[in-house]
Predicted model as a PDB file, atoms N, CA, C, CB and O in Angstrom, pLDDT in the B-factor column:
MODEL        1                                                                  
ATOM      1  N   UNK A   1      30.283 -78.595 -68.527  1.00 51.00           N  
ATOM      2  CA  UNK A   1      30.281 -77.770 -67.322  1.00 51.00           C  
ATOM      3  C   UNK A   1      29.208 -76.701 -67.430  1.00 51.00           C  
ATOM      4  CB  UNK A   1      31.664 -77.125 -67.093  1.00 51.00           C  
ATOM      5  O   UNK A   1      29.127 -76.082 -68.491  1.00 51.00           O  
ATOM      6  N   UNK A   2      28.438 -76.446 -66.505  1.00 56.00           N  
ATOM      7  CA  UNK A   2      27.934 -75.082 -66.318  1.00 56.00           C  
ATOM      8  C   UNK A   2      28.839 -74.132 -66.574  1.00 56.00           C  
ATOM      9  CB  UNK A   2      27.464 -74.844 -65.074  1.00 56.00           C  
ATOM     10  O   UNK A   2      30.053 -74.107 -66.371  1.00 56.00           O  
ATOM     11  N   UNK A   3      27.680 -72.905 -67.316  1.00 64.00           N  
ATOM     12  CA  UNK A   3      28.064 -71.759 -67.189  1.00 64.00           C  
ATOM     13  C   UNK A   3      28.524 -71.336 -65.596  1.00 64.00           C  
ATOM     14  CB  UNK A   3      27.001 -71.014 -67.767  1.00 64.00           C  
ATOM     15  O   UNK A   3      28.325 -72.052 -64.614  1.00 64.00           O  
ATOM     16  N   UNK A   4      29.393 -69.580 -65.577  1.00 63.00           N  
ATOM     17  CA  UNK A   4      29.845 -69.354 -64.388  1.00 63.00           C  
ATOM     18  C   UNK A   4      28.335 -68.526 -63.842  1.00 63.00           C  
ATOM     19  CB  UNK A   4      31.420 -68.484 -64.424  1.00 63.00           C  
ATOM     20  O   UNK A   4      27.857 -68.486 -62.708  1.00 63.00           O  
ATOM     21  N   UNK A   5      27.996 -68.110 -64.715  1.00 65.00           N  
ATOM     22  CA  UNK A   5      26.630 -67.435 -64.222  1.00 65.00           C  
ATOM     23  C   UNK A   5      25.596 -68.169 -63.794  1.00 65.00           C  
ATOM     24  CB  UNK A   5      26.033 -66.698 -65.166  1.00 65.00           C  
ATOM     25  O   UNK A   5      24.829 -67.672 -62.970  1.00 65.00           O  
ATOM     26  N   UNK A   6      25.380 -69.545 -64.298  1.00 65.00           N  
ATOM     27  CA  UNK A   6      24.607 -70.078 -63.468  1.00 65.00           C  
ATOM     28  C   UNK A   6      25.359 -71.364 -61.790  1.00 65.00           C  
ATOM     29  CB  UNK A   6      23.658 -70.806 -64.716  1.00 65.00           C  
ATOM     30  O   UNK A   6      24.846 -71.844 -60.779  1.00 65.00           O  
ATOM     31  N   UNK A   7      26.584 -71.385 -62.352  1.00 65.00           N  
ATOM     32  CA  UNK A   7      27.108 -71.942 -60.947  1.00 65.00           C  
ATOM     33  C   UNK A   7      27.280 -70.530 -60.084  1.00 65.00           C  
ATOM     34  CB  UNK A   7      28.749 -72.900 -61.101  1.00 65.00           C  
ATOM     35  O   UNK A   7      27.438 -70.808 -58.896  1.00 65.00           O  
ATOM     36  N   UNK A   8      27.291 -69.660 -60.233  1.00 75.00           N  
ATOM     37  CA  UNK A   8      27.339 -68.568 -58.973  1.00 75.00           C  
ATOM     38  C   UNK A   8      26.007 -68.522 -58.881  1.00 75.00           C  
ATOM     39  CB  UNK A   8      28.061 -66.992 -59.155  1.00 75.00           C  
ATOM     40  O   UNK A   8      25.797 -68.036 -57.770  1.00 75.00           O  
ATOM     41  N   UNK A   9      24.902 -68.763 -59.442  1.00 85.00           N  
ATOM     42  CA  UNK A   9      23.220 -68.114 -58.676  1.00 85.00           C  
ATOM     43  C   UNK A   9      23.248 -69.654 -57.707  1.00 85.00           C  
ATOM     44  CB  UNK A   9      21.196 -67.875 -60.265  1.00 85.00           C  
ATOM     45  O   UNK A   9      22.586 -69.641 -56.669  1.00 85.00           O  
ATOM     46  N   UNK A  10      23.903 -70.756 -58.019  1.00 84.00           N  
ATOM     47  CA  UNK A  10      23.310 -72.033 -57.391  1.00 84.00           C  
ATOM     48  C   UNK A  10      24.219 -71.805 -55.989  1.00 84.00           C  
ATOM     49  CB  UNK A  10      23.607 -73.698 -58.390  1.00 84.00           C  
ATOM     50  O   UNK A  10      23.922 -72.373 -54.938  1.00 84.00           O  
ATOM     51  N   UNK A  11      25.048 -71.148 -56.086  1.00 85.00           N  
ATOM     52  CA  UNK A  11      26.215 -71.274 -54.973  1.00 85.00           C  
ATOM     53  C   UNK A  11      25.332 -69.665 -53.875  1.00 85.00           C  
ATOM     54  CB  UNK A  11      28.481 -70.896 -55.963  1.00 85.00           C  
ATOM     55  O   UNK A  11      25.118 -69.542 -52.669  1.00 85.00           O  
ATOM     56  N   UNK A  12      25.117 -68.927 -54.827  1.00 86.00           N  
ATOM     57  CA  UNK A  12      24.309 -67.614 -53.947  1.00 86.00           C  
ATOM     58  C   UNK A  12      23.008 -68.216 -53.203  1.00 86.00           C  
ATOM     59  CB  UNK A  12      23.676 -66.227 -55.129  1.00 86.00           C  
ATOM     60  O   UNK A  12      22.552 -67.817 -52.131  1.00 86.00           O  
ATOM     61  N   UNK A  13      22.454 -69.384 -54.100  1.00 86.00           N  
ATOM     62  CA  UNK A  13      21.035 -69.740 -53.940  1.00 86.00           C  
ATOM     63  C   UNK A  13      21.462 -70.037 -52.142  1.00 86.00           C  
ATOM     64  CB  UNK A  13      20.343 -71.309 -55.155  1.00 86.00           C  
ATOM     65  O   UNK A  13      21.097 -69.332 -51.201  1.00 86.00           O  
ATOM     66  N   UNK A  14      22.421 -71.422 -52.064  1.00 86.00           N  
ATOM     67  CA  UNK A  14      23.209 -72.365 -50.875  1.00 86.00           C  
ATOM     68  C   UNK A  14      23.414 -71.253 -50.144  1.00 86.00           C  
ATOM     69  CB  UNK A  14      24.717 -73.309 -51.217  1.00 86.00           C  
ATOM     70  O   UNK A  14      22.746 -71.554 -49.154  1.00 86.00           O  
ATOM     71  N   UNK A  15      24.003 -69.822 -49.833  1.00 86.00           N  
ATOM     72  CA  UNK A  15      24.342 -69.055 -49.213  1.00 86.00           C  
ATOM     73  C   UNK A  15      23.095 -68.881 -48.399  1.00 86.00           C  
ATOM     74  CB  UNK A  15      24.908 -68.102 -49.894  1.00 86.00           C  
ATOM     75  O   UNK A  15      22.732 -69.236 -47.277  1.00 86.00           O  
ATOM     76  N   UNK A  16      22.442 -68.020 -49.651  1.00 85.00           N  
ATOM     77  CA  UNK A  16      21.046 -67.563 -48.727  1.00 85.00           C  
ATOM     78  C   UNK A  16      20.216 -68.290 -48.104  1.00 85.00           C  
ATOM     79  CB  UNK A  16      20.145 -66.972 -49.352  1.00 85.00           C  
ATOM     80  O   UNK A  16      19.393 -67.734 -47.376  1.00 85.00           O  
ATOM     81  N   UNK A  17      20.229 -69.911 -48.254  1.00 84.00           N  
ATOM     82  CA  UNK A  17      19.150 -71.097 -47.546  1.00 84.00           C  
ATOM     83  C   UNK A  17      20.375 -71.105 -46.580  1.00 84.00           C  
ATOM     84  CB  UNK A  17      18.539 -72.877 -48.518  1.00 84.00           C  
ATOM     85  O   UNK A  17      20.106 -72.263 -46.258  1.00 84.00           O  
ATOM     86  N   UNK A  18      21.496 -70.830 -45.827  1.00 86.00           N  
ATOM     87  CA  UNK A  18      21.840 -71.383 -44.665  1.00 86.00           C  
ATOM     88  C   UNK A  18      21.900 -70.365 -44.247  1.00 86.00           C  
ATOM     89  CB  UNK A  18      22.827 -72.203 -44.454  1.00 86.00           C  
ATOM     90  O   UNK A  18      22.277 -70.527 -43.086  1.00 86.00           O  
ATOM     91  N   UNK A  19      21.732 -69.050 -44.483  1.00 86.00           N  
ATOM     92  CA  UNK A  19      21.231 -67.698 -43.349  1.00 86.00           C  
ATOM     93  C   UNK A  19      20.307 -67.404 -43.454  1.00 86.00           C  
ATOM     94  CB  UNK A  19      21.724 -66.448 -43.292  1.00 86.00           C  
ATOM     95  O   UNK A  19      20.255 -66.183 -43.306  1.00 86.00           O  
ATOM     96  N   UNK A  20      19.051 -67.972 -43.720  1.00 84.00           N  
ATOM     97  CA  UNK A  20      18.035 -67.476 -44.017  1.00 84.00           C  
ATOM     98  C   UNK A  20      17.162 -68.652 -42.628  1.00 84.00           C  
ATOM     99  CB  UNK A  20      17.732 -67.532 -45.885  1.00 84.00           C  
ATOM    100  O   UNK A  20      16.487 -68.111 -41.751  1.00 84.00           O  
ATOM    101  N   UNK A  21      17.276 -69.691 -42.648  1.00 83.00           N  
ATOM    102  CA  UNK A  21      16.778 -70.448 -41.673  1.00 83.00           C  
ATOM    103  C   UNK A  21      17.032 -70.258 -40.513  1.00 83.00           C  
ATOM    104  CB  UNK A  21      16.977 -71.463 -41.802  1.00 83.00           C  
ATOM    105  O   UNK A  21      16.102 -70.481 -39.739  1.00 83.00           O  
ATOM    106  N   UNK A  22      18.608 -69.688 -39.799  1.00 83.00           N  
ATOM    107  CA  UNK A  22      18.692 -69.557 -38.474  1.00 83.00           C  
ATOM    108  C   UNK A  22      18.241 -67.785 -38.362  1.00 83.00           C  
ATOM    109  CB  UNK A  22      20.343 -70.087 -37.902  1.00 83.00           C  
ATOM    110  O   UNK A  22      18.494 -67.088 -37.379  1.00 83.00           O  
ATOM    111  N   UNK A  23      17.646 -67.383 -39.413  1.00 80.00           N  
ATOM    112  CA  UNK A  23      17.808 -65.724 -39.354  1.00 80.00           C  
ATOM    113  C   UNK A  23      16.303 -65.841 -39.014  1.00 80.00           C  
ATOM    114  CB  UNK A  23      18.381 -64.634 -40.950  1.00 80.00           C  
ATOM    115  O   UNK A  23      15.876 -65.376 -37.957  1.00 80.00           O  
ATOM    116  N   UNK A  24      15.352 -66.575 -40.071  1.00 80.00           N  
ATOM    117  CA  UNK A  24      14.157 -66.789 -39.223  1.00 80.00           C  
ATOM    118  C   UNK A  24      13.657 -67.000 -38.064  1.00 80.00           C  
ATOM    119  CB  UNK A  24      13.789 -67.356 -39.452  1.00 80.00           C  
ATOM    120  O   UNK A  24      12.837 -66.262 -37.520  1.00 80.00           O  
ATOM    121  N   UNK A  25      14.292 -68.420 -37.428  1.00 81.00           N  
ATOM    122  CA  UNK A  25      14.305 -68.343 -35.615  1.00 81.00           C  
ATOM    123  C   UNK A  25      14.452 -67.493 -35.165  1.00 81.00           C  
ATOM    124  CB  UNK A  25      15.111 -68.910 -34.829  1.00 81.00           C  
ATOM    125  O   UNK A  25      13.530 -67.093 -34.453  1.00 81.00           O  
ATOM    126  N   UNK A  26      15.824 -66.570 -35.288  1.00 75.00           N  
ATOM    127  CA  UNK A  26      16.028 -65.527 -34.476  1.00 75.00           C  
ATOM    128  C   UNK A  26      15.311 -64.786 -34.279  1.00 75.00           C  
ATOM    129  CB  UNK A  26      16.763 -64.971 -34.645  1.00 75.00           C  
ATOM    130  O   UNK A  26      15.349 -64.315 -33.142  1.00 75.00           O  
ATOM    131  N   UNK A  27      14.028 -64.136 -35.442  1.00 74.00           N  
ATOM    132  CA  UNK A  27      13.436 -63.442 -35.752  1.00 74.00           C  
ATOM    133  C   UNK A  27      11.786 -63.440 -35.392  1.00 74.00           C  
ATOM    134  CB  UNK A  27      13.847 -63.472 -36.789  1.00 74.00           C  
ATOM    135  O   UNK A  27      11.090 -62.426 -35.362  1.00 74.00           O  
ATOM    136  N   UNK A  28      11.233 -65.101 -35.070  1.00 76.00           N  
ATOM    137  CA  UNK A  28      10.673 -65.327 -34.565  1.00 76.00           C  
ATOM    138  C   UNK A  28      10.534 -65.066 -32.947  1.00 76.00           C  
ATOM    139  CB  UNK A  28      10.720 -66.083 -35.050  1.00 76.00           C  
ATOM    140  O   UNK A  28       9.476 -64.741 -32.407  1.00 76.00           O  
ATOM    141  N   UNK A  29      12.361 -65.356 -31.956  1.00 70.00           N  
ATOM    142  CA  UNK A  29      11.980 -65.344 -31.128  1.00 70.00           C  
ATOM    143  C   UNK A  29      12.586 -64.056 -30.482  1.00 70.00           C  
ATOM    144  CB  UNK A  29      12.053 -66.470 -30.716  1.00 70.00           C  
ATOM    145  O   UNK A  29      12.088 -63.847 -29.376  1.00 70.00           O  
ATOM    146  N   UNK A  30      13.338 -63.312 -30.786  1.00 68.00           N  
ATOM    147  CA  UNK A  30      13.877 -62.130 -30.857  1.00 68.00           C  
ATOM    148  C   UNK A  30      12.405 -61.218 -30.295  1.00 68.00           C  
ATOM    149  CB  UNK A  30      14.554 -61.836 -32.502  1.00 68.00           C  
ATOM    150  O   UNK A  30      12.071 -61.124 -29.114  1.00 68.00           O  
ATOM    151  N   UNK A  31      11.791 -60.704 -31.286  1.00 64.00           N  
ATOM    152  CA  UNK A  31      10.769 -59.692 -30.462  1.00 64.00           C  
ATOM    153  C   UNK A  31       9.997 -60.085 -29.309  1.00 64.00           C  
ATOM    154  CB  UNK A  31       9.738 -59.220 -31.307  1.00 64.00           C  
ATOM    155  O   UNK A  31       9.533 -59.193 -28.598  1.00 64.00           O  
ATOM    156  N   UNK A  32       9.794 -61.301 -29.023  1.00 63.00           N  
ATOM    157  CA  UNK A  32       9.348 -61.417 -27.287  1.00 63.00           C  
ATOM    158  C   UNK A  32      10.363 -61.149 -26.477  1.00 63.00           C  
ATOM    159  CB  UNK A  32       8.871 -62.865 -26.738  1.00 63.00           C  
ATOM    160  O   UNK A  32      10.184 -60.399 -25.517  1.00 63.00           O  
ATOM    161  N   UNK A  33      11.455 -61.654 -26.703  1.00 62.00           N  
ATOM    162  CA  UNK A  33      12.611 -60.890 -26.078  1.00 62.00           C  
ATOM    163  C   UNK A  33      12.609 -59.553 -25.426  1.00 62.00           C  
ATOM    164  CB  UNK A  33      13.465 -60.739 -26.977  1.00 62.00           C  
ATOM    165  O   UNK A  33      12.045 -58.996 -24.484  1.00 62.00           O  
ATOM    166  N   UNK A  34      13.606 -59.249 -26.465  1.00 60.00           N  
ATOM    167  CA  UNK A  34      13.065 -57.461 -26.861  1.00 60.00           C  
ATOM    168  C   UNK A  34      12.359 -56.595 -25.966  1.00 60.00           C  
ATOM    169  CB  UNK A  34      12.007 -57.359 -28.032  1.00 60.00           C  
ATOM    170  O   UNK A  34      12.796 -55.861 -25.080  1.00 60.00           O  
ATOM    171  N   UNK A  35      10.680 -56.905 -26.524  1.00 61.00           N  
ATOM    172  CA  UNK A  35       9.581 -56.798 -25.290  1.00 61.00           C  
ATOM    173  C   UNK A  35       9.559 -56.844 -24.001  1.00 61.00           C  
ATOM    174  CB  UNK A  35       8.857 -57.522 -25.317  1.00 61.00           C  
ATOM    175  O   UNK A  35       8.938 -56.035 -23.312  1.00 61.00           O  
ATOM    176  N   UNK A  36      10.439 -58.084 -23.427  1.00 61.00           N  
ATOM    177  CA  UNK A  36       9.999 -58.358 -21.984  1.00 61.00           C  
ATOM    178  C   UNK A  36      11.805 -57.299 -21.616  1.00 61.00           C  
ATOM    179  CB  UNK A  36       9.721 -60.700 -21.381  1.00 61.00           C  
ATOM    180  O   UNK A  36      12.297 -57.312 -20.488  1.00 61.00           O  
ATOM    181  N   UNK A  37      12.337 -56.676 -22.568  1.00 57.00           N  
ATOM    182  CA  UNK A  37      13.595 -56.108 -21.606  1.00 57.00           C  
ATOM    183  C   UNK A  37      13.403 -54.709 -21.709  1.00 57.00           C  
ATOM    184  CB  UNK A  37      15.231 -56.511 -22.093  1.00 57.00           C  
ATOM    185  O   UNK A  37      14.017 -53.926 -20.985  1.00 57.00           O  
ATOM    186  N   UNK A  38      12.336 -54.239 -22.829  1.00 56.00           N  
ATOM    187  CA  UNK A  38      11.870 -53.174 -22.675  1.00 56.00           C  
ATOM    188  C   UNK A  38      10.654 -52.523 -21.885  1.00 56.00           C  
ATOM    189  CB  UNK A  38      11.831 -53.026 -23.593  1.00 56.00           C  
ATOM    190  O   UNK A  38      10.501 -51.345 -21.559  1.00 56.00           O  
ATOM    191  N   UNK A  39       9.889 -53.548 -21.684  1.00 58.00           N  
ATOM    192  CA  UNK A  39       8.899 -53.560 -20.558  1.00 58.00           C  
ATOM    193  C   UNK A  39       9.415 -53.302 -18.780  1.00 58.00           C  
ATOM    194  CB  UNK A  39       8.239 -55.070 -20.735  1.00 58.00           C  
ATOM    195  O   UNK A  39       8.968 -52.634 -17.848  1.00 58.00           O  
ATOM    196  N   UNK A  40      10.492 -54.165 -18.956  1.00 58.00           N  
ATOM    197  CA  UNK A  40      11.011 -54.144 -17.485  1.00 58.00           C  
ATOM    198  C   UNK A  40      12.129 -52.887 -17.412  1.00 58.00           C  
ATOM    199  CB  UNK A  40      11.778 -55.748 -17.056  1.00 58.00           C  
ATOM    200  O   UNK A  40      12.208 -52.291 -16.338  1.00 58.00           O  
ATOM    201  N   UNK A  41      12.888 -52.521 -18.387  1.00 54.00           N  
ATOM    202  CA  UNK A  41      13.799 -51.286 -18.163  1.00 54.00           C  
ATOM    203  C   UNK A  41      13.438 -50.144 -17.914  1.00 54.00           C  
ATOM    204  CB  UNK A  41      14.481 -51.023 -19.037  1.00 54.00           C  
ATOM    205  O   UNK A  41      14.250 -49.366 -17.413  1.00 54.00           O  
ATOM    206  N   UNK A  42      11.622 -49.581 -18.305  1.00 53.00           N  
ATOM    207  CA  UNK A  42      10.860 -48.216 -18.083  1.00 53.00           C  
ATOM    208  C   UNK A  42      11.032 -47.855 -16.961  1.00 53.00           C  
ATOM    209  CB  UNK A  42       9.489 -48.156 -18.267  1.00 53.00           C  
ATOM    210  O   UNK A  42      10.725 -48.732 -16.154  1.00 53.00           O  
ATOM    211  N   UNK A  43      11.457 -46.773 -16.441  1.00 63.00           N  
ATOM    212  CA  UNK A  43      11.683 -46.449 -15.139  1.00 63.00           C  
ATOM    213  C   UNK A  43      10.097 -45.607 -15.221  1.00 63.00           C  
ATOM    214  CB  UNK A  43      13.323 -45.527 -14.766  1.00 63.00           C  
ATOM    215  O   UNK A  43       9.780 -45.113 -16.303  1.00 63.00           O  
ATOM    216  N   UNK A  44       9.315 -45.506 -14.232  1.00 68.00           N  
ATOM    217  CA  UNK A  44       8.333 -44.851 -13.908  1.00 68.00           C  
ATOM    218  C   UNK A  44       8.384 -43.014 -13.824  1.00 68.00           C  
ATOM    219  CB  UNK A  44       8.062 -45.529 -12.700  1.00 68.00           C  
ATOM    220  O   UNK A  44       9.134 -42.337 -13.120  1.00 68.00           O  
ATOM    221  N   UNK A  45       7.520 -42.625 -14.611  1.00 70.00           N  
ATOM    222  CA  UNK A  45       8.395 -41.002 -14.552  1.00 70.00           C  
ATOM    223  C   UNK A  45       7.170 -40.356 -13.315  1.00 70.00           C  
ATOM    224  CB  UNK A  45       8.407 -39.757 -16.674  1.00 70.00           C  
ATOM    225  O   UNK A  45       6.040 -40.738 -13.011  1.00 70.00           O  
ATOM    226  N   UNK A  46       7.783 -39.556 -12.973  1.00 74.00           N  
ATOM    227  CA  UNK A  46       6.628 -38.897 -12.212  1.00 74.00           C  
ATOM    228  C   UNK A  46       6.639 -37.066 -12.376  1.00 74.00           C  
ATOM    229  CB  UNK A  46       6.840 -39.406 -10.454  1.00 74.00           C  
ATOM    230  O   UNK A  46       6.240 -36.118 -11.699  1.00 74.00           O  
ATOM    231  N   UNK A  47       7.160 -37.209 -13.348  1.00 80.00           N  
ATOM    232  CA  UNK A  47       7.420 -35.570 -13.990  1.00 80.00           C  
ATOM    233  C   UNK A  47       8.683 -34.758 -13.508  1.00 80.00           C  
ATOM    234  CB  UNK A  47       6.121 -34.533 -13.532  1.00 80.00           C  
ATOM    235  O   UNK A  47       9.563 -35.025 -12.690  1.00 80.00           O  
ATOM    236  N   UNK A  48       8.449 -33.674 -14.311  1.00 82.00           N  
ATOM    237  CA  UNK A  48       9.945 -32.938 -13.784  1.00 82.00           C  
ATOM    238  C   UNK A  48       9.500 -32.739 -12.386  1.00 82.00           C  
ATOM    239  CB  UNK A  48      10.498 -31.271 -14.604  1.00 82.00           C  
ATOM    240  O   UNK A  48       8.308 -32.626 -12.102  1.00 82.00           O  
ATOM    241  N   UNK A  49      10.541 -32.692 -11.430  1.00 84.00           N  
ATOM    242  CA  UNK A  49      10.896 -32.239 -10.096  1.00 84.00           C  
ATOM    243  C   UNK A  49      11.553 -30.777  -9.673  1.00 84.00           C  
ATOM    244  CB  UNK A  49      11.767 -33.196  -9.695  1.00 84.00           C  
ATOM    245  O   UNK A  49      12.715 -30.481  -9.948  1.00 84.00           O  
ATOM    246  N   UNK A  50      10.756 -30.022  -9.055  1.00 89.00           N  
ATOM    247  CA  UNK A  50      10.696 -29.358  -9.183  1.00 89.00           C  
ATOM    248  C   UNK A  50      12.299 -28.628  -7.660  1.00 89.00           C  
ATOM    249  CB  UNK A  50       9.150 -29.308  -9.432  1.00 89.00           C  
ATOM    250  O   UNK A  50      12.257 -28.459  -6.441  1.00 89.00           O  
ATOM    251  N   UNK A  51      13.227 -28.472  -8.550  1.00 92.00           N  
ATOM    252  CA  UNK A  51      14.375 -28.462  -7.876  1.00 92.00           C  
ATOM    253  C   UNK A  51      14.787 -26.870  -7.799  1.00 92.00           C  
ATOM    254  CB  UNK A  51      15.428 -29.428  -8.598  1.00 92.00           C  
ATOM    255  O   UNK A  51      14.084 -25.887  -8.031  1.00 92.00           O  
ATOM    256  N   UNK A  52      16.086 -26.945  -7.417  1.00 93.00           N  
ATOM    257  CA  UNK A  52      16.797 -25.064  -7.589  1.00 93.00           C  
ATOM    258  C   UNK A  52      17.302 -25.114  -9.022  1.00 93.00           C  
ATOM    259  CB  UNK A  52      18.504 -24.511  -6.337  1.00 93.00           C  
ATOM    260  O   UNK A  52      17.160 -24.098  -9.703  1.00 93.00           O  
ATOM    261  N   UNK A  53      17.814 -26.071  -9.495  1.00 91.00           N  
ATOM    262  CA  UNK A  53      18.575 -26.109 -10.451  1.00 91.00           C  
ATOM    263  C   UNK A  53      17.418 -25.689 -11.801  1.00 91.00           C  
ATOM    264  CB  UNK A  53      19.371 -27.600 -10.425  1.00 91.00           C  
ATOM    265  O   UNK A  53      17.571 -24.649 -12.441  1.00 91.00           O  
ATOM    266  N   UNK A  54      16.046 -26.869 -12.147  1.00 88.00           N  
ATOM    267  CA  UNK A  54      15.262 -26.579 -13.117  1.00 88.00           C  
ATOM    268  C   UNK A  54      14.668 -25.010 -12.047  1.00 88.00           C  
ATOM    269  CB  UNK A  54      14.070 -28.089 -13.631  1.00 88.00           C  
ATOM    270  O   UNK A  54      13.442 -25.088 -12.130  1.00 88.00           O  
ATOM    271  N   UNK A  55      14.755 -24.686 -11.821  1.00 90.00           N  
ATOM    272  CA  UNK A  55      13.536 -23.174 -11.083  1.00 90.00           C  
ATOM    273  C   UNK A  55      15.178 -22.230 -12.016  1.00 90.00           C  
ATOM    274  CB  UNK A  55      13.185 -22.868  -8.043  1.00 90.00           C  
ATOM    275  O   UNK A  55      14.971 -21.324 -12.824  1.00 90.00           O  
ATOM    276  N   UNK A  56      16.091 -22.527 -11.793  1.00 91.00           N  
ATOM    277  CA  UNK A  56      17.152 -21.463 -12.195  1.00 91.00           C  
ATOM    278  C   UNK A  56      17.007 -21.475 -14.023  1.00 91.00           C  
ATOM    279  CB  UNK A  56      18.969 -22.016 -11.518  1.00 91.00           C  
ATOM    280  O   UNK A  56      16.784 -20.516 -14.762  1.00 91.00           O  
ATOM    281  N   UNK A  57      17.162 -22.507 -14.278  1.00 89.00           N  
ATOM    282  CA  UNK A  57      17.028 -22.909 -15.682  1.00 89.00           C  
ATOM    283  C   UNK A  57      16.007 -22.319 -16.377  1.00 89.00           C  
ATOM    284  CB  UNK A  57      16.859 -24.237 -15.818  1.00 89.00           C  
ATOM    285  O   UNK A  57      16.166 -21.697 -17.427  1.00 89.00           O  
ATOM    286  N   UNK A  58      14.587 -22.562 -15.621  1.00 89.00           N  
ATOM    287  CA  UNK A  58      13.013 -21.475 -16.194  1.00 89.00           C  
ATOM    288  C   UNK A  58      13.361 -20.129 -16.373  1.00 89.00           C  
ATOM    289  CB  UNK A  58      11.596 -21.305 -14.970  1.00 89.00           C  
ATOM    290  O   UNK A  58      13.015 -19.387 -17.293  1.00 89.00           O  
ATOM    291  N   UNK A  59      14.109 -19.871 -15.367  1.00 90.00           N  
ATOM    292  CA  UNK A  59      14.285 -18.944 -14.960  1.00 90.00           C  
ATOM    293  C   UNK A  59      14.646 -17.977 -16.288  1.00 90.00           C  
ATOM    294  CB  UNK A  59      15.136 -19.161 -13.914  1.00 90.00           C  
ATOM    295  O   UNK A  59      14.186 -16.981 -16.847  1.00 90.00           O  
ATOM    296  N   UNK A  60      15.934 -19.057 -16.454  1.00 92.00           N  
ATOM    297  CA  UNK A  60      17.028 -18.018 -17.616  1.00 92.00           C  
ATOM    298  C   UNK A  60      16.368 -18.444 -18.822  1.00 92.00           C  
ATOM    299  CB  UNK A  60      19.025 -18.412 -17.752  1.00 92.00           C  
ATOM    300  O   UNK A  60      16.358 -17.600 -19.719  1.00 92.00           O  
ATOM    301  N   UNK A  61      15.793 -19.593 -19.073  1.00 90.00           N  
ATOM    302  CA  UNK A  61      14.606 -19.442 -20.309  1.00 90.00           C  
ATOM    303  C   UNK A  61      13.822 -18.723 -20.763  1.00 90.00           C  
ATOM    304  CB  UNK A  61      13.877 -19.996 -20.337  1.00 90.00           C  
ATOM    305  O   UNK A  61      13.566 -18.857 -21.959  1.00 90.00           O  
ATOM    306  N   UNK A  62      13.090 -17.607 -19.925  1.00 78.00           N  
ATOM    307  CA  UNK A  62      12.770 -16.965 -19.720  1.00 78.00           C  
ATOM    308  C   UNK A  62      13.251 -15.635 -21.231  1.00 78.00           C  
ATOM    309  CB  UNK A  62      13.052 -17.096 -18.360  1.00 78.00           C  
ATOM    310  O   UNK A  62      14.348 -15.075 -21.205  1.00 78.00           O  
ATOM    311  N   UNK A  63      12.562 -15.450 -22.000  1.00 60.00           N  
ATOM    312  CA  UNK A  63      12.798 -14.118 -22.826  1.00 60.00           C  
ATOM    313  C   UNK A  63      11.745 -12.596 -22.325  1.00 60.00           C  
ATOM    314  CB  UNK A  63      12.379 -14.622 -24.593  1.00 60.00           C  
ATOM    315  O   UNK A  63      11.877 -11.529 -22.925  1.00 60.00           O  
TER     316      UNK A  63                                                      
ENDMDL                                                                          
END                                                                             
């Protein structure tokens, strides 16, 4: 029989080759993903707006 130290690296080895192949795909196709939901979620800023509420706020910022 094998040692236990080398039947646990052969059994760790089997672990890591069956998450390691679908972890790659993912990983491949994951950041185009990603990209196209962060591209489309940017809301367009057009700066602070100039309201009562921020004019009160400057206001008390103010030292």
């Amino acid at each position: 029989m094998d040692s236990p130290k080398r039947e646990n690296s052969r059994r760790r080895f089997l672990q890591m080759a069956a998450t390691a192949a679908p972890a790659a795909v993912a990983m491949a196709v994951a950041p185009n993903a990603a990209a196209e939901v962060v591209k489309n979620d940017v809301p367009k800023s057009r700066g602070l707006r100039d309201t009562e509420h921020t004019r009160k706020y400057f206001e008390s910022a103010r030292f």
